[in-house]
N, C-alpha and C positions, 0 to 999 in steps of 0.2 A: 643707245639702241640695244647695247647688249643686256642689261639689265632690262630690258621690256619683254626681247622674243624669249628668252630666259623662263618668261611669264605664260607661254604659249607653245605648246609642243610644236602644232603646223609650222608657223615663224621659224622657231627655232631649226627645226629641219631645210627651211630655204634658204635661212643665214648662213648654215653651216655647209650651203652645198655651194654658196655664195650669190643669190638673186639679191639683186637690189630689192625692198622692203619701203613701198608707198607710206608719207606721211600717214596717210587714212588708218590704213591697215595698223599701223604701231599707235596711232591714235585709240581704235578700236579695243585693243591686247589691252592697253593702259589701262582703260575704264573700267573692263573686265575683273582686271584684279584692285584696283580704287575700290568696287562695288562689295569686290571677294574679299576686301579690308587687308590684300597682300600686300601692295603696296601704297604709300604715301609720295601724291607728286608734291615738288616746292617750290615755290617762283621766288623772286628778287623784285622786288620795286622801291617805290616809299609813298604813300599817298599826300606828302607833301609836299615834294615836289612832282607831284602829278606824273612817276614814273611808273610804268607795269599794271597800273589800275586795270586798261583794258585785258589783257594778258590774264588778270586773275578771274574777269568775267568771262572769258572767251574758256579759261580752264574751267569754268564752274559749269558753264556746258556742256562740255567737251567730256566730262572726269564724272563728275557726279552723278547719283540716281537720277531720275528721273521718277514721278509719281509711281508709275508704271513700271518701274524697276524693284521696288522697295515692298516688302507681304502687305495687306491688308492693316489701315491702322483699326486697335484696339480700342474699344471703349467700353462703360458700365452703362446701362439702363438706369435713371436716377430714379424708377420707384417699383422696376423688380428687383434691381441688385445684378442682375444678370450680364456676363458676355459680351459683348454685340461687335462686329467686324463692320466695316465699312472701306470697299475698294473705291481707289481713285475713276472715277465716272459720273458721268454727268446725269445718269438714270439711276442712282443713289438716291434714298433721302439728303437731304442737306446738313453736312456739317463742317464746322469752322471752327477756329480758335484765332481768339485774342490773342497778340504775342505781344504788342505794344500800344501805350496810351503816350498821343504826342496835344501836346494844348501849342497850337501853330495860334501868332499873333495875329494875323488874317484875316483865318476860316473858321478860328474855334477850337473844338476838342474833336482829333481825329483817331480814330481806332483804326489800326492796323489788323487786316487777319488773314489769314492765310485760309483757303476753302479744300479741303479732305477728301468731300467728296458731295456730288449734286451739285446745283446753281443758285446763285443769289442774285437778284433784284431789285432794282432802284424802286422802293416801296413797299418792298418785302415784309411782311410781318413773322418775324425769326422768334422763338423761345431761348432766353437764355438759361440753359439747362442746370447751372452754377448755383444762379439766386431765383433757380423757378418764374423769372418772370417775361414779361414779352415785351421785344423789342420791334421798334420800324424802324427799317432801313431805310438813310435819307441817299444824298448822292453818294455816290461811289466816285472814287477816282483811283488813278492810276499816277502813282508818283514817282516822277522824276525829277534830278538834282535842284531844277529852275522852275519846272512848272508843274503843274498838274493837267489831268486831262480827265474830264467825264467819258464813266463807263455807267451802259446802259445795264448790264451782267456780265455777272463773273463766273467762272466753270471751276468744274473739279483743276485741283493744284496749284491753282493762281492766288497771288497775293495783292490784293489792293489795298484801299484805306475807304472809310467811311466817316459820314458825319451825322451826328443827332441820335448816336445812344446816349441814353441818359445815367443808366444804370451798369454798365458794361466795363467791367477793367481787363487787367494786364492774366493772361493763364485763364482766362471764363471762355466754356464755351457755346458757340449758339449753333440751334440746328432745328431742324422740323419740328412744329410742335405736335404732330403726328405721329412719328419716332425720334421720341425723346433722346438722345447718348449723352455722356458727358466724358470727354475726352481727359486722357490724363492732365494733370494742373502743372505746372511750371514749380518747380518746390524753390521757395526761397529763404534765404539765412535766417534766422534771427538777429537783429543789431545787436554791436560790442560795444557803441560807443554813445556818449552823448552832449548838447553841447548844450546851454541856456540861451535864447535869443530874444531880445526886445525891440520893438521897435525905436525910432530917436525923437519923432516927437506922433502928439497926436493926430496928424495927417496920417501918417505912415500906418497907426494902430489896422483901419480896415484896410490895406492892400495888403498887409502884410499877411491878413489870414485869405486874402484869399489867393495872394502867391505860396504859400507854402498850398496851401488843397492843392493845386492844380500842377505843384512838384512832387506831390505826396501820389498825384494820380499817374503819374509815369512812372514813377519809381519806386515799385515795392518794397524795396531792403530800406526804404525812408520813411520813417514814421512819425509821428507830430502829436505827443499829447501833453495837457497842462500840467502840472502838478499842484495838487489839490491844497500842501498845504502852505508851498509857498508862493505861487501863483504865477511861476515860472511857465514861458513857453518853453519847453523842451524839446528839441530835434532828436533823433534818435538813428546811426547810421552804421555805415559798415566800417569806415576809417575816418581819420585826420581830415586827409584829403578830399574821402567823399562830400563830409559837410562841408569844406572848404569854397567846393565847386559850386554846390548848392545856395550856399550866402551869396557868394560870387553871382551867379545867375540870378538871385534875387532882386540884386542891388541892377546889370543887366539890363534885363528881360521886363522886369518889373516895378524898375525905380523905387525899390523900397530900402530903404536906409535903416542899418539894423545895426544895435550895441551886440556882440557875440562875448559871454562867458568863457571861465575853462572849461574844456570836458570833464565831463566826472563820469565815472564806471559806473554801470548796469553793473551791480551786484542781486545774487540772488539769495535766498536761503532754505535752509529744509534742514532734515532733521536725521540721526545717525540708527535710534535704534527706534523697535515699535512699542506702540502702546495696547496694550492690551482693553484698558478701561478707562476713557476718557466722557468725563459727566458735564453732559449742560442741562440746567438747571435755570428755566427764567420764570418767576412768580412776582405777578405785582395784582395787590389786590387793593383797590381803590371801593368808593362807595359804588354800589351798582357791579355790574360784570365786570371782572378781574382780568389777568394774564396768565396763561397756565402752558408751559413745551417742557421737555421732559425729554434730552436725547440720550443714550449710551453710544461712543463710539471708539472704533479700533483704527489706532495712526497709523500706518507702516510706512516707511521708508522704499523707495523705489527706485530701479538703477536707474544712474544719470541718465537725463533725456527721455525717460521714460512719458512724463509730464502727471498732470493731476488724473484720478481713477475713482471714481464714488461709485462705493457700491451698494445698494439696497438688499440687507439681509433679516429684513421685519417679517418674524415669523408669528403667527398666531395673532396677527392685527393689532398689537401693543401700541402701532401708532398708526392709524388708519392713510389709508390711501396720498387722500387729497393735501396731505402733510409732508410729504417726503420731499418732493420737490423743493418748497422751501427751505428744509431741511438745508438740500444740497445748493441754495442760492448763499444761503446764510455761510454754509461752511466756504465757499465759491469768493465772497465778499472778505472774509476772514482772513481767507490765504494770502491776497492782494497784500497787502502789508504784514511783514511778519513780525516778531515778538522783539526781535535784538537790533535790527535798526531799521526795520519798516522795510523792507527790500520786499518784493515777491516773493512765496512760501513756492517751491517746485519737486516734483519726482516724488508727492505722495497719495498714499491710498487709504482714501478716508472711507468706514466700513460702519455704514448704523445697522444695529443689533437688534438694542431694543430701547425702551421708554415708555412714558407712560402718557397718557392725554386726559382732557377733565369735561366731560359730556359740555358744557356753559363754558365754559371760562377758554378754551381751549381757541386759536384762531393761526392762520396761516402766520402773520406776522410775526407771534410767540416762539413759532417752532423756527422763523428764522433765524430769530435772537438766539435761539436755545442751540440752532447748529452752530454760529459761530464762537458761542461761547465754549460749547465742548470740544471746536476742534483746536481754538487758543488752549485752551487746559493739556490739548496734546500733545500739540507743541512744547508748550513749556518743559514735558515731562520725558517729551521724547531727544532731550539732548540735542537742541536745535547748535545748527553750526551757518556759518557765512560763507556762501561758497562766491569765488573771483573767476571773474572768465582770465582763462591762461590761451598766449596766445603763441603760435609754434613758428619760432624765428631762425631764420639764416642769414648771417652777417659772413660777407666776402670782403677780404682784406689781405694785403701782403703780409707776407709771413713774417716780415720786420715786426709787423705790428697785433701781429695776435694776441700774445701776453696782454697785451692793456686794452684789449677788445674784450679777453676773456673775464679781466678784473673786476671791467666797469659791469659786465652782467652781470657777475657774482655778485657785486654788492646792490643791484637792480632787484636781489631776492631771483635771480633767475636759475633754472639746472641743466648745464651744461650735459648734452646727449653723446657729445661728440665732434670729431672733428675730419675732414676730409680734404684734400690734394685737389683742385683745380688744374686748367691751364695756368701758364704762365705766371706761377710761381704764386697763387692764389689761393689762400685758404679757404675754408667752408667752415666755420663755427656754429654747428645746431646747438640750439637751447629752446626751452619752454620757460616764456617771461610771463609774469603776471602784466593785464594789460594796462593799469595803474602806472607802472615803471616807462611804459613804452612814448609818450606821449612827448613828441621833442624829442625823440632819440634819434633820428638820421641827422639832426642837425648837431646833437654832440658825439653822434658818430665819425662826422668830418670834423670839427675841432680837435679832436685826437687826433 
């Protein structure tokens, strides 16, 4: 109690004069400063054993914004570029956001979304502002633990679920196609990890792709593509355990019976220093009309995470118009495998100059050859290196046994940042491990 009126001068003054202080009223102070971000409430439960659930719904009430509480949400116009504000209210144009894609064994593929501001309705025809295209709204419902329930409309703030978008994922948002907005997107990692999966026999081959689509559709940080040249399905996730969970609900959810690989690391590559003058050159000349691209380009290097940057610096029409873009497909195609072990090329800026074209011979597909050949030559030249995702660890262990905590990551190739004092007689060992080394490490973490 003291920590709340503490929060509220009035209170404070009746505590201290000594009035009793109504739940309500310290209920009220609380939110107050929850909203003002002063203070943090914290309950005790377990949801496993079915302890305190209610309590954290009753606080979530109680403590939190409310639509109505919280400024205008923020959005871009997706074809002025512009601003635009939208208040919680039902006389708003319409807009929503996806936050989750659930594929329920049932009913189907259900989209979750939360409504911002205006009304949605069972038959709606909504624009999804994301991928430009137009969606209908089939039923709506309102989901609780056991069952569901049809809603006819839904208003500014509320959360339901929906069935029979087609085109619709996780962070898209939908809204009037009158006043277009596009709501900020959900940003999500890119995968560190990856696992090879096959199926066990050929039953399994078609369920198995279409259990991964329909895991891949809930789960952004989870990715699925083949590998071209060994013909591997490849998962692509965030940890260990993620794809663990993943195969697991496969096999599940899905009954599909799958051989799993080792992981092997998302390596990437790029290059250290720039290239000033990098030549592609593609000429084939056959009987009849030949092949003629001609690109000059500049490699540079770009800081980590920057990603790929093509820029168009064709002066005096040395390579006319309708040519660049290929240009930029070809260099685009190139990067995808780099020079020293085929990894993705990342963090650079590929710059055409100039070049030359051949009035005949000249065609879109020449100058795509001719980009990727000239931005291979750049790499080559520009001191390409292998970059390893390094992954940032803390290992907690009695201080008996740090020395041989410290040991095994040193010879893990890891660098030890530091070290820190816990409770109860517990160390903190920071290091940055390469994610190679990490794989089965909790489990030779306790055998030590």
């Amino acid at each position: 109690v003291e920590y709340i009126v503490e929060m509220d001068d009035v209170l404070m003054e009746r505590y201290l004069e000594g009035e009793e202080i109504s739940a309500d009223e310290l209920r009220v102070a609380l939110r107050k400063a929850t909203i003002a971000g002063k203070a943090t409430p914290v309950l005790c439960g377990t949801a496993l054993r079915n302890k305190g659930v209610q309590r954290v719904l009753d606080a979530v009430v109680h403590y939190l914004p409310s639509p109505l509480d919280v400024p205008p949400m923020q959005g871009v116009n997706p074809y002025t570029g512009n601003t635009e504000e939208r208040s919680a209210s039902d006389d708003e144009p319409l807009s929503a956001l996806v936050f989750k894609i659930v594929t329920d064994p049932y009913v189907g593929r259900l989209a979750y979304f939360r409504v911002y501001s205006g009304v949605i309705k069972t038959g709606d025809s909504v624009l999804n502002s994301t991928r430009d295209k137009k969606e209908r709204i089939g039923r709506i419902l309102r989901m609780h633990a056991d069952h569901r329930e049809d809603l006819k409309e839904v208003h500014a703030g509320d959360i339901a679920a929906t069935l029979g978008l087609k085109r619709t994922f996780t962070g898209e948002t939908l809204c009037d196609a009158k006043a277009p907005i596009l709501l900020e997107p959900i940003e999500f990692p890119e995968p560190v990890i990856m696992l090879a999966v096959e199926p066990k026999s050929n039953a399994d081959q078609d369920k198995m792709g279409m259990a991964l689509k329909a895991l891949s559709e809930e789960d952004p940080t989870f990715q699925i593509r083949t590998d071209d040249q060994t013909g591997q399905t490849i998962l692509y996730g965030m940890g260990e355990l993620h794809l663990e969970v993943l195969v697991d609900r496969m096999l599940r959810e899905f009954r599909v019976a799958a051989n799993v690989g080792k992981p092997r690391v998302a390596y990437r590559e790029t290059i250290r220093k720039p290239v000033e003058k990098a030549v592609g050159r593609f000429v084939r000349q056959t009987g009849g009309r030949g092949q003629f691209g001609h690109v000059v380009l500049r490699v540079e290097p770009q800081v980590p995470g920057a990603g790929f940057e093509f820029v168009d610096a064709i002066v005096r029409g040395s390579i006319p118009k309708e040519y660049i873009k290929p240009v930029e497909a070809g260099v685009k195609e190139a990067l995808e495998s780099g020079i020293l072990a085929g990894y993705p090329v990342v963090d650079v800026r590929v710059t055409l100059y100039d070049g030359s074209f051949h009035e005949v011979d000249s065609s879109e597909m020449a100058f795509k050859i001719a980009g990727s050949m000239g931005v291979k030559e750049g790499i080559m030249q520009g001191s390409p290196v292998l970059l390893e995702p390094i992954m940032v660890v803390e290992v907690l262990a009695p201080e008996e046994y740090t020395g041989d905590v410290i040991g095994n990551l040193s010879a893990n190739r890891a660098m030890i940042d530091g070290m820190e004092m816990r409770v109860d007689g517990l160390q903190a060992v920071k290091a940055k491990v390469p994610l190679a080394e990490m794989f089965g490490y909790a489990t030779r973490l306790r055998s030590m």
